[in-house]
C-alpha positions in Angstrom: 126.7 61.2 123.5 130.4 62.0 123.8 131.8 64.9 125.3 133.1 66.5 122.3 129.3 66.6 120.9 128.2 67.3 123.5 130.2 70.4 123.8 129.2 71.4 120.6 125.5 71.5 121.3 125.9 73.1 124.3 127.9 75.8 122.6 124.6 75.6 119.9 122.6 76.5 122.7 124.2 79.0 123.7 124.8 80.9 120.6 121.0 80.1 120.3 120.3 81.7 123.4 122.6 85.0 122.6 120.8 85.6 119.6 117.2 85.7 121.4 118.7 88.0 124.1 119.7 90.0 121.7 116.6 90.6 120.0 114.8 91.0 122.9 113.0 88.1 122.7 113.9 86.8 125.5 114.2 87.6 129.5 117.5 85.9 131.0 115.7 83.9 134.1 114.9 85.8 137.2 115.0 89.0 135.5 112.1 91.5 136.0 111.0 93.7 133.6 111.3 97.2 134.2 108.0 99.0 135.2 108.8 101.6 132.3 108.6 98.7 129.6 105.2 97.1 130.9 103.9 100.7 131.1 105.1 101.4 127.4 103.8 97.9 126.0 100.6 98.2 128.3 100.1 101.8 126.2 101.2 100.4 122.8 98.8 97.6 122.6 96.0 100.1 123.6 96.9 102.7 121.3 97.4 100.0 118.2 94.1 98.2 119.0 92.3 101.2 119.0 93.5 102.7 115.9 93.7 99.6 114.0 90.2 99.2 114.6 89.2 103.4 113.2 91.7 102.7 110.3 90.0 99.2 109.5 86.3 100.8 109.3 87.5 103.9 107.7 89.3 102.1 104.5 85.5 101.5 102.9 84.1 104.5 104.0 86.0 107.1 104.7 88.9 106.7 102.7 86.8 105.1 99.8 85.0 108.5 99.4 87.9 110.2 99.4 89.5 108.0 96.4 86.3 108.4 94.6 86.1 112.2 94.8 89.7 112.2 93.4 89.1 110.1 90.6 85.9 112.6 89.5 88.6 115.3 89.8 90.8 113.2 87.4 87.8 112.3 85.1 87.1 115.7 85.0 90.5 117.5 84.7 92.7 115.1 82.6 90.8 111.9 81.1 92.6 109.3 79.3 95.6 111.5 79.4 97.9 108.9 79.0 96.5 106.9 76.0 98.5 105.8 73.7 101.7 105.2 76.0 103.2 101.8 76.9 103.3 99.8 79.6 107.8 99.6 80.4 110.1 100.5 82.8 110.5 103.9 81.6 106.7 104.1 82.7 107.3 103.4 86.3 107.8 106.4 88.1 104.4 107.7 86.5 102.7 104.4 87.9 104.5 105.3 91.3 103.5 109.2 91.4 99.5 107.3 91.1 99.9 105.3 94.0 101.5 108.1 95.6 98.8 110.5 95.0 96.4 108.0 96.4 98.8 107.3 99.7 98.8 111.1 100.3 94.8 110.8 100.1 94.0 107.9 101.8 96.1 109.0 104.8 95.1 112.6 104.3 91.8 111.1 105.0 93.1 109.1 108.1 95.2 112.3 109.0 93.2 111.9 113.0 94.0 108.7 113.4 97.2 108.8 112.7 97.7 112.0 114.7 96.3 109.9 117.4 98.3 107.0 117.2 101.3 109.4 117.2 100.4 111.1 120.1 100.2 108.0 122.2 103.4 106.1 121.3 105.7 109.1 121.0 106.3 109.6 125.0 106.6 105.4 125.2 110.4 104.5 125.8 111.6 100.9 126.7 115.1 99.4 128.1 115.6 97.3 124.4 116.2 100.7 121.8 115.3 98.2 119.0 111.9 98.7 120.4 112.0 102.5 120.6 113.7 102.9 118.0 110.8 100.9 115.4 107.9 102.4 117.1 109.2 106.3 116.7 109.9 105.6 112.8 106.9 103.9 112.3 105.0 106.2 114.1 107.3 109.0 112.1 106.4 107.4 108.5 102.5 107.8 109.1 102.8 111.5 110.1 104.9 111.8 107.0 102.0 110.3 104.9 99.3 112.1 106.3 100.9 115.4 105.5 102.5 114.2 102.0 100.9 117.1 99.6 99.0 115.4 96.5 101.1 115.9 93.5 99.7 117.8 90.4 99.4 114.6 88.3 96.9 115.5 85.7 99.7 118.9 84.9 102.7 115.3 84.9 100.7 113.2 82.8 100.3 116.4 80.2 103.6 117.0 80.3 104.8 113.6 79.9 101.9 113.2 76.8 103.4 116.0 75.7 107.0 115.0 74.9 105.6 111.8 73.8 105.5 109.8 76.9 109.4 109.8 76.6 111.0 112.1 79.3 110.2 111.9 82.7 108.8 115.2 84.5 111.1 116.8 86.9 108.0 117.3 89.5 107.0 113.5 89.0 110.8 112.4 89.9 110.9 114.7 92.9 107.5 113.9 93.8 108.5 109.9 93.8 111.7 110.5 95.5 109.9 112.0 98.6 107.5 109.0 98.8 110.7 106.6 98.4 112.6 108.5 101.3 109.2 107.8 103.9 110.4 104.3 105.6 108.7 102.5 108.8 107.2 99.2 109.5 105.0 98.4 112.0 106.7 97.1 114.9 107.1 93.1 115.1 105.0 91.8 118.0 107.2 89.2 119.3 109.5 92.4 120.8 106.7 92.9 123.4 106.4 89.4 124.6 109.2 90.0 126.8 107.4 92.6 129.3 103.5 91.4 128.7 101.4 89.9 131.4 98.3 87.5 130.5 96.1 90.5 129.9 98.6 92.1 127.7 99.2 88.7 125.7 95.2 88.8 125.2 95.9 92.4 123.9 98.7 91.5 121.8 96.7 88.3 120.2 93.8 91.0 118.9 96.1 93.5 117.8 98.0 90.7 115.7 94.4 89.6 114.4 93.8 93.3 113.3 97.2 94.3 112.0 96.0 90.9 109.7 92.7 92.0 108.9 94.1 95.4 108.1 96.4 93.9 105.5 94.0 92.0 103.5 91.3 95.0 103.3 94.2 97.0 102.2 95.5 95.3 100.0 91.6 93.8 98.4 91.1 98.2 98.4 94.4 99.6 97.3 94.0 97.4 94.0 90.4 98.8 93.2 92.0 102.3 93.9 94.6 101.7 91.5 93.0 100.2 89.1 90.1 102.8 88.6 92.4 105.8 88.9 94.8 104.0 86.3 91.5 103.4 84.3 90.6 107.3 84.3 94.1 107.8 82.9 94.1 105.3 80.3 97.7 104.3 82.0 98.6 100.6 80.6 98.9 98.5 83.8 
């Protein structure tokens, strides 16, 4: 190899190795971590498995009734309020204020295990803020969820009906506009590889396996959810 590519993939390296540093992905060589960040992941991983695991069984149960019991209220108050509108963009922020109304019950439902969860990760602090920083909003949007009030869709879809599914309702765009603003993403794994020891890597494997299984029964649930409640409405899909 000649020195001047050889250079360059040094430099390659390099800028390689920056960007890892930076993310936290990696420890520079002979660096310890601090107690405070083994401590923290240590907590996280224990808190996440746990709740994972309540939030997993309580999707077909739990939060299932719930759904159902608000669908009954829908069949009941408003049915098939929304025949004879059409499936556009105009219709989307009525679509969205369903799904939100079901988000505020689901996680109404779930409201203790997200308290929970909240109460164990909100002391946790490490050394790389990008860490803090993603467990506090995540942890920030759930709360936000479980105490989102249930909009007065059946009174919406009337009003929207009513004006012949042509102007939004004020209460459905404020409504949608508060769901919109609730941001927070579960925190990415690899951040805690850093300051995990083989019992914590065991503990990090099974949460990742959850956070997976938790994703496919959500999403397998959410679309029955919708569905139904759409159903009730006589909302085109």
């Amino acid at each position: 190899m000649s020195e001047g590519l050889r250079l360059q993939s040094v430099l390659v390296r390099a800028r390689i190795l920056a960007v890892l540093l930076g993310l936290g992905l990696l420890v520079p060589t002979g660096a310890v971590a601090a107690p405070q960040d083994v401590a923290s992941t240590d907590a996280y991983l224990a808190a996440a498995s746990t709740d994972l695991r309540a939030a997993i069984a309580s999707m077909p149960t739990t939060i299932d009734a719930s759904v159902a019991a608000l669908n009954r209220r829908y069949a009941g108050e408003c049915p098939h309020v929304a025949m004879g509108s059409i499936q556009d963009e105009a219709a989307d922020p009525m679509t969205f204020e369903v799904a939100g109304a079901l988000w505020s019950t689901a996680y109404h439902a779930d409201a203790k295990i997200v308290d929970s969860l909240d109460r164990a990760v909100k002391p946790l602090r490490w050394s790389n803020a990008t860490i803090t920083r993603e467990v506090d909003g995540y942890a920030a949007s759930l709360h936000e969820l479980s105490v989102l009030p249930s909009p007065s869709l059946c009174g919406d879809m009337r009003a929207w009906a009513a004006g012949g599914f042509s102007a939004i309702p004020a209460t459905t765009t404020q409504f949608d506009r508060r769901v919109e603003a609730i941001e927070g993403h579960p925190l990415k794994l690899a951040l805690l590889a850093p300051y995990e020891g083989p019992a914590q890597k065991v503990l990090a494997a099974r949460v990742a396996g959850l956070e997976a299984r938790f994703e496919e029964l959500e999403g397998e649930l959410s679309q029955k959810w919708f569905d139904e409640t759409l159903e009730t409405l006589a909302l085109p899909q």
